[in-house]
Wavefront OBJ file of the C-alpha trace (Angstrom):
o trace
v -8.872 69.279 -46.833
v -5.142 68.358 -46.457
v -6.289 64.958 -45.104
v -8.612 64.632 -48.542
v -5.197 65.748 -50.838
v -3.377 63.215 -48.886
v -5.200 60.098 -49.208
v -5.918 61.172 -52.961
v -2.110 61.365 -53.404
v -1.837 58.344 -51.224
v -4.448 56.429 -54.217
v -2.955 58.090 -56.811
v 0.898 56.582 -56.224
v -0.757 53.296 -55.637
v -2.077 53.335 -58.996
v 0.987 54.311 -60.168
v 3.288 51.978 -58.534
v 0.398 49.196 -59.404
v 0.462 50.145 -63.555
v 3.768 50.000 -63.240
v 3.900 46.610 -61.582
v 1.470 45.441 -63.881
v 4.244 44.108 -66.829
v 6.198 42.326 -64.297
v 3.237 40.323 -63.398
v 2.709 39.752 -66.819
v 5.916 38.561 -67.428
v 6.102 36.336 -64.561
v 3.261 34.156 -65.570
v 5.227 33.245 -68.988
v 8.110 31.946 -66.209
v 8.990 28.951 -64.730
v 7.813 29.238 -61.253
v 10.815 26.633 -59.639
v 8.649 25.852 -56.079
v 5.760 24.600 -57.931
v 7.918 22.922 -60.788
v 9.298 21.246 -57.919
v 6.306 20.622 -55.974
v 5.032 18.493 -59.258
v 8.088 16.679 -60.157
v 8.035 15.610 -56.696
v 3.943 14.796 -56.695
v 4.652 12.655 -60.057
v 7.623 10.319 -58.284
v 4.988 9.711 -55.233
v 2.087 8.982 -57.574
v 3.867 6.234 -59.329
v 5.526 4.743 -56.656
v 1.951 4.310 -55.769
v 1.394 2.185 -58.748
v 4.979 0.704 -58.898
v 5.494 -0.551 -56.409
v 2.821 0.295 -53.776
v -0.416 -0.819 -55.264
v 1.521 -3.937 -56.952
v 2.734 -5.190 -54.037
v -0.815 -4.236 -52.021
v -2.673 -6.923 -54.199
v 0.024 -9.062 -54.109
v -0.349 -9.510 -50.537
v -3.886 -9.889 -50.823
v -3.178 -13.495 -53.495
v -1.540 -16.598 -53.039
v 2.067 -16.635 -53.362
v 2.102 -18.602 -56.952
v 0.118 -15.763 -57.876
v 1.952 -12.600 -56.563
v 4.141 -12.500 -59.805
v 1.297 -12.436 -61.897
v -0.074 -9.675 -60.218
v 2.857 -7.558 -60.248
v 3.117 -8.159 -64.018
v -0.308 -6.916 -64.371
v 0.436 -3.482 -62.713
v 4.136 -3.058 -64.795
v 1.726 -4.633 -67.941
v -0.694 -1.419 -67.692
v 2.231 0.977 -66.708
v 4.113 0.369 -69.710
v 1.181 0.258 -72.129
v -0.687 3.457 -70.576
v 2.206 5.638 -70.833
v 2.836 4.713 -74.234
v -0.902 5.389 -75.226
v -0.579 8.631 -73.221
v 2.404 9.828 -75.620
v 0.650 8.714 -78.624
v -2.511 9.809 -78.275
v -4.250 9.841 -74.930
v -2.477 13.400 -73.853
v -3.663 14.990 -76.896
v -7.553 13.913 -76.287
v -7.155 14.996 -72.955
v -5.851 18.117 -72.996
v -5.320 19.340 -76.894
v -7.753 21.812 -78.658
v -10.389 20.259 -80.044
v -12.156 23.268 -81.956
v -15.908 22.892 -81.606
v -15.601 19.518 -80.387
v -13.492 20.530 -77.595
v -16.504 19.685 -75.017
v -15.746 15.905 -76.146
v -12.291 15.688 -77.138
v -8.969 17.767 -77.138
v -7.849 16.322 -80.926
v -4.781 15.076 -81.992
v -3.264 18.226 -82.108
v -0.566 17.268 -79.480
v 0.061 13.641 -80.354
v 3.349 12.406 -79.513
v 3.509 15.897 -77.445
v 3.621 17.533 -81.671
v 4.279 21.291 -80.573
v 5.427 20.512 -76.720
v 9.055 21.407 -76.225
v 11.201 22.253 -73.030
v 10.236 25.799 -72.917
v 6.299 25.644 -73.430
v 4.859 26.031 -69.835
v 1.584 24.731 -68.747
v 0.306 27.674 -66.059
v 3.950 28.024 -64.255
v 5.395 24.618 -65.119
v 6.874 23.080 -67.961
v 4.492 21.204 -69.971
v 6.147 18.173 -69.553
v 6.386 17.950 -66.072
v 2.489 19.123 -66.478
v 2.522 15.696 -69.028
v 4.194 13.309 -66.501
v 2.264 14.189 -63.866
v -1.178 13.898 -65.466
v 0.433 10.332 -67.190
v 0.870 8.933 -63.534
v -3.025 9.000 -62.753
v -3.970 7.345 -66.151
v -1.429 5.048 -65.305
v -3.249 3.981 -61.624
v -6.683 4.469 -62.624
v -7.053 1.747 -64.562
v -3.906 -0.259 -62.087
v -6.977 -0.120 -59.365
v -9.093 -2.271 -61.378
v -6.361 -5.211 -61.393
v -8.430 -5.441 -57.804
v -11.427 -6.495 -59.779
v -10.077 -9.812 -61.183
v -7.233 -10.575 -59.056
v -6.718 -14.014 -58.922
v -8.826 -14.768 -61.480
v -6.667 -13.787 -64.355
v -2.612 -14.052 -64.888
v -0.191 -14.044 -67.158
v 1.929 -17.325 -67.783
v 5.029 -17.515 -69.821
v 4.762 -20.270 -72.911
v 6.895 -21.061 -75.598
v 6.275 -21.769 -78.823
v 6.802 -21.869 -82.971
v 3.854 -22.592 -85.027
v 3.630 -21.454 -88.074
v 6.538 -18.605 -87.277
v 9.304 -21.341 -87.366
v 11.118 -19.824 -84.643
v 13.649 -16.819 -85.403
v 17.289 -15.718 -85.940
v 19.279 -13.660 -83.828
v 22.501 -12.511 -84.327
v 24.516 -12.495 -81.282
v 28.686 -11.017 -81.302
v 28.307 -11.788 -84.997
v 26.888 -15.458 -84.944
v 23.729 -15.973 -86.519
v 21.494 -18.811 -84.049
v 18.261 -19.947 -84.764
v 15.807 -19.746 -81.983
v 13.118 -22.332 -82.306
v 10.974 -21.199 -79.579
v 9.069 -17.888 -79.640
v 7.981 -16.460 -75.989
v 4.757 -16.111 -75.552
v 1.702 -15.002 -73.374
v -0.901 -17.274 -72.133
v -3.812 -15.448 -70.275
v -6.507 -17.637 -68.916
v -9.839 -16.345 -67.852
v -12.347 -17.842 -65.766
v -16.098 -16.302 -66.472
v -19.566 -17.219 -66.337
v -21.509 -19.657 -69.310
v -23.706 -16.445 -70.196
v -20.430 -13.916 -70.834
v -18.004 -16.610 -72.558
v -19.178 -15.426 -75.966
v -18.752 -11.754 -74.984
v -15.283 -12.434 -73.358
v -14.167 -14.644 -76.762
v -15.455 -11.836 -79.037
v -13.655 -9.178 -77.209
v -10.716 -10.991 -77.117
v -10.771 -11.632 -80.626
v -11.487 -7.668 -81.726
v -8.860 -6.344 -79.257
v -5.852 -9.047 -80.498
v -6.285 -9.585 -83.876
v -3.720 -8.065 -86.464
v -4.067 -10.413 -89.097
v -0.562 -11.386 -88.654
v 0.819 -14.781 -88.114
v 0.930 -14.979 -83.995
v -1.803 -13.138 -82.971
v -2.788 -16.542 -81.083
v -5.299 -18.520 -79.890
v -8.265 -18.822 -78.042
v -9.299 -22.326 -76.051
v -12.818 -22.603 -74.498
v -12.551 -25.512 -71.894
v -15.483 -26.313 -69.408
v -15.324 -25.551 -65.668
v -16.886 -28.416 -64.009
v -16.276 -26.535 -60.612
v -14.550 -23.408 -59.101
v -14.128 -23.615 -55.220
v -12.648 -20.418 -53.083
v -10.623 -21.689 -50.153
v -10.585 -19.254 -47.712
v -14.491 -18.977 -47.665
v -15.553 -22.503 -49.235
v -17.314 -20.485 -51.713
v -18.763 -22.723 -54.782
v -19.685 -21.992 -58.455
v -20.296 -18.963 -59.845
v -19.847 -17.540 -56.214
v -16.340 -18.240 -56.176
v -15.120 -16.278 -59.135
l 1 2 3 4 5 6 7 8 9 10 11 12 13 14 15 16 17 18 19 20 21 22 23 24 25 26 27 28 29 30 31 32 33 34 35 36 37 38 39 40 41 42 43 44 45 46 47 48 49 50 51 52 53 54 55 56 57 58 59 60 61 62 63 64 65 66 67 68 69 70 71 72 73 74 75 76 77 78 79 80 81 82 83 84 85 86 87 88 89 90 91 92 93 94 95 96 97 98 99 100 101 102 103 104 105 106 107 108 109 110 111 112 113 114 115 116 117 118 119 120 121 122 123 124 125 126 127 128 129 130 131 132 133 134 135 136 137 138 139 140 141 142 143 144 145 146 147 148 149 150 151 152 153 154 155 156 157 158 159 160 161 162 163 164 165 166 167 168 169 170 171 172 173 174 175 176 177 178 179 180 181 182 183 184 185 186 187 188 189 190 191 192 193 194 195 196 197 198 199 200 201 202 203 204 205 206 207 208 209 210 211 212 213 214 215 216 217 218 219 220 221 222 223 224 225 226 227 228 229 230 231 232 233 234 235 236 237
């Protein structure tokens, strides 16, 4: 009977000391947990230095030399304009509330991080930690596919006016007119039966009916030839 008594009173205290406990844990979920904040800062420094400059400089040593600039400008190219598009909107779709189209999309109720200050926590970390570290995958995912079309699409530097005239800078108070304008010239190699798809996309994805959107030349191929494995044609591209 005394054995019965004592594991009852045994239960009992644990109960106690377990309702009692129960605010603390509580109260430590709305807290920054430091190890884990830690953990992720340190996860989103190695996942971008696989981007910048790991996978860069991996494709780059899979190209010609001429070409290893171009490829590193594609990978810093997609950085920069991913983790823009994550801040403005991308973050928000991802992870936002969506109300009853929350299966789909997350809304745009966290666009430009609206509502996402130092002290709101995601789990046990600050949300923007959380933000950074989720921004370094976009960032790479769509880095890998630079794989797809290496060599077979870069950027070149031109220069140009057109119809801008040049510009005017001020520089330590002088005013100088800059006749040239940089620009970007992307050539793309692709089959006869995707040109037309390829000019068209171009054409939705860079207009702004503004004077400079560019562009487009559509020059015949007579022949493509891939050096390293004497591929011909349509083969080599």
């Amino acid at each position: 009977m005394w054995k019965v008594r004592k594991i009852g009173s045994w239960i009992g205290l644990a109960g106690v000391l377990l309702l009692a406990a129960s605010p603390v844990l509580a109260q430590q979920v709305d807290t920054v947990n430091g190890a884990n904040t830690a953990w992720i800062m340190t996860s989103t420094a190695l996942v971008l230095f696989m981007t910048l400059p790991g996978l860069a400089l991996f494709y780059g040593g899979l190209v010609q030399a001429k070409n290893v600039l171009s490829v590193l400008m594609h990978c810093f190219a997609i950085a920069c304009l991913i983790s823009v598009m994550w801040l403005v909107f991308q973050y928000s779709f991802a992870f936002g509330d969506g109300g009853s189209a929350n299966a789909v999309y997350g809304g745009f109720g966290k666009a430009f991080l609206w509502g996402v200050g130092t002290g709101t926590l995601s789990g046990d970390i600050p949300e923007t930690v959380f933000f950074m570290f989720q921004m370094t995958f976009a960032i790479i995912t769509p880095a890998l596919i630079v794989g797809a079309f290496v060599e077979r699409m870069k950027f070149s530097e031109v220069k140009g006016y057109g119809r801008q005239k040049g510009h005017k800078e001020i520089y330590r108070g002088s005013e100088y007119t800059v006749n040239f304008v940089p620009k970007i010239k992307i050539e793309v190699a692709v089959n006869d039966d995707v040109a037309e798809r390829a000019v068209q996309g171009i054409q939705e994805s860079a207009r702004t009916d503004q004077i400079g959107d560019g562009k487009i030349f559509v020059l015949p191929m007579h022949e493509a030839v891939r050096i390293r494995t004497g591929e011909t044609g349509a083969n080599a591209l």
